[in-house]
N, C-alpha and C positions, 0 to 999 in steps of 0.2 A: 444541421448539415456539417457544421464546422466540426460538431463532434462528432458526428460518425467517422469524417474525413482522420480525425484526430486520430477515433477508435483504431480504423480502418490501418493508419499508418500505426500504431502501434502494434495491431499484429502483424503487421507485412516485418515491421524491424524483430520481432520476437521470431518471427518465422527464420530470418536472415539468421540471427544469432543462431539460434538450435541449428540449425545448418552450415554455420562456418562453425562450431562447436566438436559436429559431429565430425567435421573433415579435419582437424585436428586431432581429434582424439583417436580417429578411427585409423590415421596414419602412423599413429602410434604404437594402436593396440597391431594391424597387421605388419610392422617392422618388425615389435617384438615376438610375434607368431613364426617371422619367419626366421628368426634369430635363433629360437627357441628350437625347429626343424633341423637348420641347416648345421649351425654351431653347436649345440647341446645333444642334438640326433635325439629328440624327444619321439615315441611315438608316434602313428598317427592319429589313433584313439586321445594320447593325452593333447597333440597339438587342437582335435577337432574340441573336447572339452573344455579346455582353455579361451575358443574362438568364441564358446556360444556363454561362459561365464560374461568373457569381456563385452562382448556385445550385449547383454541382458543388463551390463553398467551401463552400457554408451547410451542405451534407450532408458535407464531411470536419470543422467544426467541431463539430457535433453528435454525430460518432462516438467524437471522437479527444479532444476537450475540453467533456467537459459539460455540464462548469460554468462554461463561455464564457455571461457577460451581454449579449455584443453588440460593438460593430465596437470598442470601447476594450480588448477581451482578444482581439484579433488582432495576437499579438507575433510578432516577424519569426523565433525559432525555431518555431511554428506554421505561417507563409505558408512557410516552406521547406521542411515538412514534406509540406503542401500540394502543390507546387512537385515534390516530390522524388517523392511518389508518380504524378504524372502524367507526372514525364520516363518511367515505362516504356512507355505507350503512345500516348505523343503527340510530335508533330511540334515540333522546334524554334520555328516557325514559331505552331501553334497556343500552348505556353505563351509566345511575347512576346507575343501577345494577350489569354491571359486575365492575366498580369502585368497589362498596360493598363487591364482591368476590374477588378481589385483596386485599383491605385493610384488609378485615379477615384471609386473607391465611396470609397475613404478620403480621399481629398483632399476629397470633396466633404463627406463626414463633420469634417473639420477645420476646414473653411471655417465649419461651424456650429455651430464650438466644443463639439463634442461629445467630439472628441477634439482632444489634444494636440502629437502627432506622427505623422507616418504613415510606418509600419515597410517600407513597401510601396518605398516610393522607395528602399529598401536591397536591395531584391531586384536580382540581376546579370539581366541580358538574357541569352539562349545566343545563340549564336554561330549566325549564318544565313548561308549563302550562297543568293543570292538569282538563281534561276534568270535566264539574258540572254531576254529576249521571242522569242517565235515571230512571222517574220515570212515574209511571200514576196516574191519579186523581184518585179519590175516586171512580165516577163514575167508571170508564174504569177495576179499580184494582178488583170491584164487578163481572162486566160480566167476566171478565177473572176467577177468580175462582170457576164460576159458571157455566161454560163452559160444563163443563164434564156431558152429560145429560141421560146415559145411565144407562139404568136401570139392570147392570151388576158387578160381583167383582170389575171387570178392573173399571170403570165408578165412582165405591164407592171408588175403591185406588185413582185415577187420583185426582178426588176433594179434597180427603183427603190429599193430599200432596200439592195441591196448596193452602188450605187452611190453611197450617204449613207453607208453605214459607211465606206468607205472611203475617199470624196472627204472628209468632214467630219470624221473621226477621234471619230465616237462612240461612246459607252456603250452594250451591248446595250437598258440599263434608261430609256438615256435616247431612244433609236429607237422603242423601245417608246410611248414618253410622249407623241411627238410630236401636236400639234394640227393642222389645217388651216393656222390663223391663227398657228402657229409658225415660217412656210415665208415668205420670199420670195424670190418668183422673177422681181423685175424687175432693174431697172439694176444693185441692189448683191447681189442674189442671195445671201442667208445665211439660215439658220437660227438662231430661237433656243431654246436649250435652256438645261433645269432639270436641275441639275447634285446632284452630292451635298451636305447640308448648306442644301439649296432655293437654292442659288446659281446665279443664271442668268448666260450668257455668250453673245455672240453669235458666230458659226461662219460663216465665209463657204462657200458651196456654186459645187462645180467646174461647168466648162461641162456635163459629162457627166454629171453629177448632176443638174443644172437639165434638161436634154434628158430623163432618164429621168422624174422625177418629172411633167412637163409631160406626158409618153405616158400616164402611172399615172393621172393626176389625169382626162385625158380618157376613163379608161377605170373608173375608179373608182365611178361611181354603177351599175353593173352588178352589185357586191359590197355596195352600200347597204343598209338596210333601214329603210323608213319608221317599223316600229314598235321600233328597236332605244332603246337605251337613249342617255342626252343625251349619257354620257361616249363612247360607242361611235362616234354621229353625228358628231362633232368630232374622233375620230380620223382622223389622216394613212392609216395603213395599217391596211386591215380583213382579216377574214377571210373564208373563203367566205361565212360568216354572218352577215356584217355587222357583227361584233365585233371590236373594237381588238385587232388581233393581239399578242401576250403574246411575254413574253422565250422561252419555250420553244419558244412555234412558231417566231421569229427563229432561235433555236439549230438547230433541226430543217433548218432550209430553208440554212442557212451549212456544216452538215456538208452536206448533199445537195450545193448548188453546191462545195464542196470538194473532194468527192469526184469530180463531172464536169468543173471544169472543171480542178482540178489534180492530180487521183491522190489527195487529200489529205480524207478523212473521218474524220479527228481534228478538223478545221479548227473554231475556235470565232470569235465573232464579236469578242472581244480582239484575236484575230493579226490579223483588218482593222485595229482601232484599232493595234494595235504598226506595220503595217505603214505605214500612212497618217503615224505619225511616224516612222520611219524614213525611206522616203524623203522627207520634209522637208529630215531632216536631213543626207542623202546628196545634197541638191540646194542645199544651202547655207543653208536656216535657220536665225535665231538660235533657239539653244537656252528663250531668256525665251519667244521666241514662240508655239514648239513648246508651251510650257507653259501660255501663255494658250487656245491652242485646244486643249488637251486639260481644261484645268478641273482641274489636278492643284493642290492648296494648298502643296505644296514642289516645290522646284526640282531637290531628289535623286531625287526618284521620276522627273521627267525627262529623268535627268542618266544613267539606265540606254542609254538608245537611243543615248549618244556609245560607250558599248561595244561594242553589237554595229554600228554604223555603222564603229568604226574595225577590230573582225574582219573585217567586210566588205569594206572596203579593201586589207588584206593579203590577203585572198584574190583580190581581183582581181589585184593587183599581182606575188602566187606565180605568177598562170597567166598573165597578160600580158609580164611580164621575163622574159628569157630565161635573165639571170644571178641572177634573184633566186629560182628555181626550186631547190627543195631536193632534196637528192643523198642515195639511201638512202647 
Protein backbone atom coordinates (compact mmCIF):
# COMPACT_ATOMS: atom_id res chain seq x y z
CA UNK A 1 0.00 0.00 0.00
CA UNK A 2 2.79 2.36 1.06
CA UNK A 3 4.19 1.62 -2.30
CA UNK A 4 1.56 2.19 -4.47
CA UNK A 5 0.79 5.46 -2.41
CA UNK A 6 4.53 6.10 -3.01
CA UNK A 7 4.22 4.96 -6.80
CA UNK A 8 0.89 6.76 -6.92
CA UNK A 9 2.61 10.17 -5.72
CA UNK A 10 5.32 9.92 -7.88
CA UNK A 11 3.45 10.11 -10.94
CA UNK A 12 1.00 12.71 -9.77
CA UNK A 13 4.65 14.98 -9.06
CA UNK A 14 5.97 13.81 -12.65
CA UNK A 15 2.60 14.67 -14.03
CA UNK A 16 2.90 18.28 -12.13
CA UNK A 17 6.47 18.83 -13.56
CA UNK A 18 5.46 18.03 -17.41
CA UNK A 19 2.87 20.54 -16.69
CA UNK A 20 4.54 23.38 -15.12
CA UNK A 21 7.34 22.56 -17.88
CA UNK A 22 5.07 22.77 -20.51
CA UNK A 23 3.55 26.25 -19.27
CA UNK A 24 6.84 27.66 -19.23
CA UNK A 25 8.12 26.64 -22.25
CA UNK A 26 5.02 27.14 -23.99
CA UNK A 27 4.98 30.90 -22.94
CA UNK A 28 7.90 31.05 -24.50
CA UNK A 29 7.61 29.45 -27.43
CA UNK A 30 4.04 31.63 -28.11
CA UNK A 31 5.95 35.18 -27.17
CA UNK A 32 8.46 34.34 -29.56
CA UNK A 33 5.60 33.41 -32.25
CA UNK A 34 4.37 36.54 -31.60
CA UNK A 35 7.44 38.61 -31.73
CA UNK A 36 8.22 36.92 -34.78
CA UNK A 37 4.50 38.20 -36.46
CA UNK A 38 4.35 41.34 -35.05
CA UNK A 39 8.14 42.71 -35.13
CA UNK A 40 9.77 40.79 -37.98
CA UNK A 41 6.18 40.66 -40.07
CA UNK A 42 7.10 36.85 -40.69
CA UNK A 43 4.54 35.22 -42.75
CA UNK A 44 1.73 33.54 -41.82
CA UNK A 45 2.76 30.20 -43.40
CA UNK A 46 6.32 30.75 -41.88
CA UNK A 47 4.66 31.90 -38.21
CA UNK A 48 2.09 28.66 -38.61
CA UNK A 49 5.58 26.42 -39.26
CA UNK A 50 7.41 27.58 -36.70
CA UNK A 51 4.29 27.06 -34.10
CA UNK A 52 3.93 23.23 -34.96
CA UNK A 53 8.21 22.82 -35.12
CA UNK A 54 8.12 24.25 -31.44
CA UNK A 55 5.52 22.57 -30.25
CA UNK A 56 6.56 19.04 -31.60
CA UNK A 57 9.75 20.23 -28.98
CA UNK A 58 7.38 21.13 -26.27
CA UNK A 59 5.90 17.52 -26.57
CA UNK A 60 9.45 15.43 -26.88
CA UNK A 61 10.52 17.60 -23.70
CA UNK A 62 7.68 16.67 -21.66
CA UNK A 63 8.15 13.09 -22.49
CA UNK A 64 11.84 12.55 -22.48
CA UNK A 65 12.77 15.26 -19.68
CA UNK A 66 10.19 16.01 -16.99
CA UNK A 67 11.63 17.61 -14.98
CA UNK A 68 12.58 20.17 -17.84
CA UNK A 69 11.65 24.07 -16.08
CA UNK A 70 11.80 25.65 -19.29
CA UNK A 71 13.98 26.86 -22.37
CA UNK A 72 17.23 27.24 -19.69
CA UNK A 73 17.03 22.95 -19.48
CA UNK A 74 17.22 22.74 -23.21
CA UNK A 75 20.90 21.31 -23.40
CA UNK A 76 22.23 20.43 -26.70
CA UNK A 77 22.30 16.48 -25.70
CA UNK A 78 18.46 16.96 -25.39
CA UNK A 79 17.90 19.18 -28.96
CA UNK A 80 19.80 16.31 -30.56
CA UNK A 81 17.92 13.94 -29.11
CA UNK A 82 15.21 15.90 -30.35
CA UNK A 83 16.80 16.19 -33.81
CA UNK A 84 17.73 12.58 -33.93
CA UNK A 85 14.29 11.09 -33.34
CA UNK A 86 12.79 13.21 -36.34
CA UNK A 87 15.63 12.36 -38.72
CA UNK A 88 13.57 9.06 -39.04
CA UNK A 89 10.76 10.56 -40.60
CA UNK A 90 11.43 13.72 -41.83
CA UNK A 91 13.09 15.47 -44.66
CA UNK A 92 16.35 16.96 -44.56
CA UNK A 93 14.94 19.96 -45.54
CA UNK A 94 12.08 19.97 -43.02
CA UNK A 95 14.59 19.55 -39.82
CA UNK A 96 16.96 22.68 -41.11
CA UNK A 97 13.68 24.46 -40.47
CA UNK A 98 12.52 23.31 -37.33
CA UNK A 99 16.57 23.85 -36.18
CA UNK A 100 15.66 27.57 -37.30
CA UNK A 101 12.61 27.47 -34.97
CA UNK A 102 14.55 26.28 -32.01
CA UNK A 103 17.43 28.50 -32.52
CA UNK A 104 14.93 31.59 -32.70
CA UNK A 105 12.98 30.55 -29.71
CA UNK A 106 16.35 30.57 -27.89
CA UNK A 107 18.13 33.29 -29.28
CA UNK A 108 15.20 35.27 -28.69
CA UNK A 109 15.01 33.67 -24.96
CA UNK A 110 18.86 34.90 -24.61
CA UNK A 111 18.15 38.22 -25.77
CA UNK A 112 15.93 38.42 -22.55
CA UNK A 113 18.41 37.25 -20.46
CA UNK A 114 16.68 34.37 -19.59
CA UNK A 115 19.05 32.33 -20.68
CA UNK A 116 22.74 32.25 -21.07
CA UNK A 117 23.83 30.44 -24.02
CA UNK A 118 21.97 28.93 -26.69
CA UNK A 119 22.83 25.25 -27.29
CA UNK A 120 20.87 25.49 -30.57
CA UNK A 121 23.51 27.44 -32.60
CA UNK A 122 25.64 23.97 -31.89
CA UNK A 123 23.09 21.94 -33.69
CA UNK A 124 24.95 20.87 -37.33
CA UNK A 125 22.45 21.66 -40.49
CA UNK A 126 22.07 18.04 -42.80
CA UNK A 127 23.25 18.29 -45.80
CA UNK A 128 20.57 19.46 -48.63
CA UNK A 129 20.72 19.29 -51.94
CA UNK A 130 18.49 21.62 -53.10
CA UNK A 131 16.42 20.73 -56.19
CA UNK A 132 17.46 23.20 -59.79
CA UNK A 133 13.70 25.18 -60.42
CA UNK A 134 11.16 23.91 -62.91
CA UNK A 135 11.04 25.93 -65.68
CA UNK A 136 9.78 26.01 -69.56
CA UNK A 137 11.17 27.39 -72.52
CA UNK A 138 10.12 30.11 -74.12
CA UNK A 139 8.27 28.25 -76.43
CA UNK A 140 6.09 26.18 -73.98
CA UNK A 141 6.02 29.41 -71.44
CA UNK A 142 4.00 31.27 -74.78
CA UNK A 143 1.35 28.41 -75.33
CA UNK A 144 0.72 28.29 -71.59
CA UNK A 145 -0.28 31.82 -71.15
CA UNK A 146 -2.00 31.73 -74.17
CA UNK A 147 -4.07 29.07 -73.11
CA UNK A 148 -7.00 30.74 -72.02
CA UNK A 149 -9.09 31.15 -75.30
CA UNK A 150 -12.44 32.05 -74.27
CA UNK A 151 -13.97 34.67 -75.49
CA UNK A 152 -15.59 35.40 -71.70
CA UNK A 153 -14.75 37.84 -68.37
CA UNK A 154 -13.47 34.54 -66.82
CA UNK A 155 -11.13 33.77 -70.17
CA UNK A 156 -10.01 37.70 -70.08
CA UNK A 157 -9.18 37.21 -66.05
CA UNK A 158 -7.37 33.69 -66.53
CA UNK A 159 -4.92 35.29 -69.41
CA UNK A 160 -4.44 38.23 -67.55
CA UNK A 161 -3.14 36.70 -64.55
CA UNK A 162 -1.01 34.15 -66.24
CA UNK A 163 0.40 36.83 -68.16
CA UNK A 164 1.54 38.82 -64.67
CA UNK A 165 2.86 35.61 -63.32
CA UNK A 166 4.98 35.39 -65.89
CA UNK A 167 5.68 38.72 -67.46
CA UNK A 168 6.22 40.07 -63.54
CA UNK A 169 7.89 36.99 -62.00
CA UNK A 170 5.39 36.71 -59.04
CA UNK A 171 4.36 35.00 -55.91
CA UNK A 172 1.36 32.87 -56.22
CA UNK A 173 0.36 34.75 -52.63
CA UNK A 174 1.30 37.95 -53.91
CA UNK A 175 -1.18 37.71 -57.34
CA UNK A 176 -3.46 36.77 -54.98
CA UNK A 177 -3.21 40.11 -53.09
CA UNK A 178 -3.18 42.32 -55.74
CA UNK A 179 -5.39 45.69 -55.62
CA UNK A 180 -7.02 47.55 -58.39
CA UNK A 181 -4.88 50.58 -57.34
CA UNK A 182 -1.73 48.25 -57.28
CA UNK A 183 -1.57 48.02 -61.21
CA UNK A 184 -0.24 50.79 -63.36
CA UNK A 185 -0.84 50.73 -66.59
CA UNK A 186 0.40 53.89 -68.13
CA UNK A 187 3.72 55.17 -69.40
CA UNK A 188 5.78 53.39 -66.77
CA UNK A 189 3.52 50.28 -66.52
CA UNK A 190 4.43 48.25 -63.09
CA UNK A 191 2.92 46.77 -60.41
CA UNK A 192 3.22 47.13 -57.04
CA UNK A 193 3.54 44.40 -54.74
CA UNK A 194 3.60 43.28 -50.96
CA UNK A 195 6.07 41.04 -50.70
CA UNK A 196 7.10 38.53 -47.72
CA UNK A 197 8.07 40.24 -44.42
CA UNK A 198 5.15 43.21 -45.66
CA UNK A 199 8.07 44.48 -48.03
CA UNK A 200 6.85 46.08 -50.85
CA UNK A 201 8.72 46.51 -54.27
CA UNK A 202 7.79 47.70 -57.49
CA UNK A 203 7.69 45.20 -60.64
CA UNK A 204 7.53 46.63 -64.05
CA UNK A 205 4.67 44.90 -66.20
CA UNK A 206 5.59 43.56 -70.00
CA UNK A 207 3.70 45.01 -73.12
CA UNK A 208 1.69 41.63 -73.11
CA UNK A 209 0.73 41.93 -69.60
CA UNK A 210 -0.42 45.52 -69.77
CA UNK A 211 -2.49 44.23 -73.18
CA UNK A 212 -4.02 41.35 -71.13
CA UNK A 213 -4.93 42.96 -67.96
CA UNK A 214 -6.39 46.34 -70.12
CA UNK A 215 -8.98 43.33 -71.91
CA UNK A 216 -9.58 41.86 -67.90
CA UNK A 217 -10.16 45.16 -66.48
CA UNK A 218 -12.67 46.04 -69.39
CA UNK A 219 -14.34 42.96 -68.90
CA UNK A 220 -14.05 42.69 -65.14
CA UNK A 221 -17.34 44.46 -63.75
CA UNK A 222 -19.32 41.43 -65.38
CA UNK A 223 -17.70 39.17 -62.35
CA UNK A 224 -18.31 42.25 -59.73
CA UNK A 225 -20.61 42.22 -57.23
CA UNK A 226 -22.24 45.40 -55.65
CA UNK A 227 -22.84 43.80 -52.38
CA UNK A 228 -19.37 41.83 -52.09
CA UNK A 229 -17.14 42.55 -49.34
CA UNK A 230 -14.74 46.02 -49.44
CA UNK A 231 -11.68 43.55 -49.47
CA UNK A 232 -13.23 41.62 -52.42
CA UNK A 233 -14.36 44.99 -54.38
CA UNK A 234 -10.59 46.29 -54.59
CA UNK A 235 -9.52 43.20 -55.66
CA UNK A 236 -7.58 43.04 -59.15
CA UNK A 237 -8.77 39.34 -60.04
CA UNK A 238 -12.33 38.22 -58.85
CA UNK A 239 -14.08 35.11 -59.00
CA UNK A 240 -17.16 34.00 -60.81
CA UNK A 241 -18.68 35.46 -57.47
CA UNK A 242 -17.24 38.42 -57.13
CA UNK A 243 -14.52 37.33 -54.58
CA UNK A 244 -10.89 38.01 -54.66
CA UNK A 245 -9.73 34.97 -56.19
CA UNK A 246 -7.44 32.79 -53.63
CA UNK A 247 -4.02 31.14 -54.06
CA UNK A 248 -5.88 27.74 -54.76
CA UNK A 249 -8.04 28.73 -57.27
CA UNK A 250 -4.63 30.53 -58.95
CA UNK A 251 -3.16 26.94 -58.58
CA UNK A 252 -6.21 25.16 -60.00
CA UNK A 253 -6.46 27.36 -63.23
CA UNK A 254 -2.07 27.22 -63.69
CA UNK A 255 -2.33 23.20 -63.72
CA UNK A 256 -5.35 23.43 -66.07
CA UNK A 257 -3.39 26.04 -68.47
CA UNK A 258 -0.51 23.64 -68.06
CA UNK A 259 -1.88 20.99 -68.95
CA UNK A 260 -3.41 22.56 -72.41
CA UNK A 261 -1.30 24.58 -73.35
CA UNK A 262 2.04 22.55 -72.55
CA UNK A 263 1.35 18.72 -71.87
CA UNK A 264 2.37 19.83 -68.44
CA UNK A 265 -0.50 19.36 -65.36
CA UNK A 266 2.03 19.22 -62.57
CA UNK A 267 2.66 22.84 -63.70
CA UNK A 268 2.49 25.13 -60.44
CA UNK A 269 2.40 28.74 -60.40
CA UNK A 270 6.44 28.87 -58.98
CA UNK A 271 7.71 27.42 -62.52
CA UNK A 272 6.06 30.71 -64.10
CA UNK A 273 8.06 32.59 -61.32
CA UNK A 274 11.35 30.25 -61.97
CA UNK A 275 10.73 30.56 -65.46
CA UNK A 276 10.18 34.48 -65.92
CA UNK A 277 13.75 34.55 -64.13
CA UNK A 278 15.35 32.23 -66.09
CA UNK A 279 14.86 33.61 -69.08
CA UNK A 280 16.01 37.08 -67.61
CA UNK A 281 18.86 35.61 -67.02
CA UNK A 282 19.31 33.64 -70.49
CA UNK A 283 18.75 37.07 -72.11
CA UNK A 284 21.36 38.73 -70.27
CA UNK A 285 20.41 40.15 -66.85
CA UNK A 286 22.26 41.22 -64.05
CA UNK A 287 21.89 38.53 -61.60
CA UNK A 288 21.33 41.92 -58.51
CA UNK A 289 18.59 42.68 -60.70
CA UNK A 290 16.89 39.46 -61.16
CA UNK A 291 16.88 39.67 -57.51
CA UNK A 292 15.28 42.95 -57.04
CA UNK A 293 12.38 41.96 -59.09
CA UNK A 294 11.89 38.72 -57.45
CA UNK A 295 11.83 40.41 -53.71
CA UNK A 296 14.26 37.49 -52.71
CA UNK A 297 16.38 38.99 -49.34
CA UNK A 298 19.70 36.85 -50.33
CA UNK A 299 21.30 36.90 -53.41
CA UNK A 300 21.95 32.90 -53.08
CA UNK A 301 18.46 32.07 -53.33
CA UNK A 302 18.98 33.82 -56.70
CA UNK A 303 22.15 32.74 -57.58
CA UNK A 304 20.17 29.00 -58.24
CA UNK A 305 18.70 30.23 -61.73
CA UNK A 306 22.88 30.76 -62.99
CA UNK A 307 22.48 26.78 -62.62
CA UNK A 308 19.98 25.79 -64.49
CA UNK A 309 20.50 28.83 -67.13
CA UNK A 310 24.13 27.52 -67.50
CA UNK A 311 22.59 23.53 -67.88
CA UNK A 312 20.69 25.06 -70.33
CA UNK A 313 23.37 26.37 -72.35
CA UNK A 314 25.27 23.21 -72.61
CA UNK A 315 22.29 21.72 -73.83
CA UNK A 316 21.91 23.94 -76.44
CA UNK A 317 25.49 23.98 -77.35
CA UNK A 318 25.34 19.53 -77.16
CA UNK A 319 22.49 19.72 -79.88
CA UNK A 320 23.73 22.76 -81.98
CA UNK A 321 27.81 21.72 -82.25
CA UNK A 322 28.44 19.29 -84.30
CA UNK A 323 31.78 18.33 -82.47
CA UNK A 324 30.53 19.00 -79.14
CA UNK A 325 27.83 16.17 -79.46
CA UNK A 326 28.66 13.35 -77.24
CA UNK A 327 29.59 9.88 -78.64
CA UNK A 328 27.95 6.68 -76.79
Amino acid sequence: MVGESAQAGDSLAAACARWYARGVLRAAIERFLCRLADERRASPHTVAAYRRDLLQLEAFVAERRPGARGPGDLDLLLLRGFLGQLARTHAPASIARKIAAVRGLLRDCERRGEITANPAEQLALPKMRRPLPTFLNVDAAAEVVTAPRGDDAEGARDRALLETLYGSGLRVSELAGLDLESIDLGAEARVRVLGKGNKERMVPLGSHAVAALVAWLARRGELARPDAAPADRRALFLSRRGRRLGVRQIQERVHRYGALGAGRAELHPHALRHTFATHLLDGGADLRAIQKLLGHASLSTTQRYTHVSVDHLLQVYDRAHPLARRRG
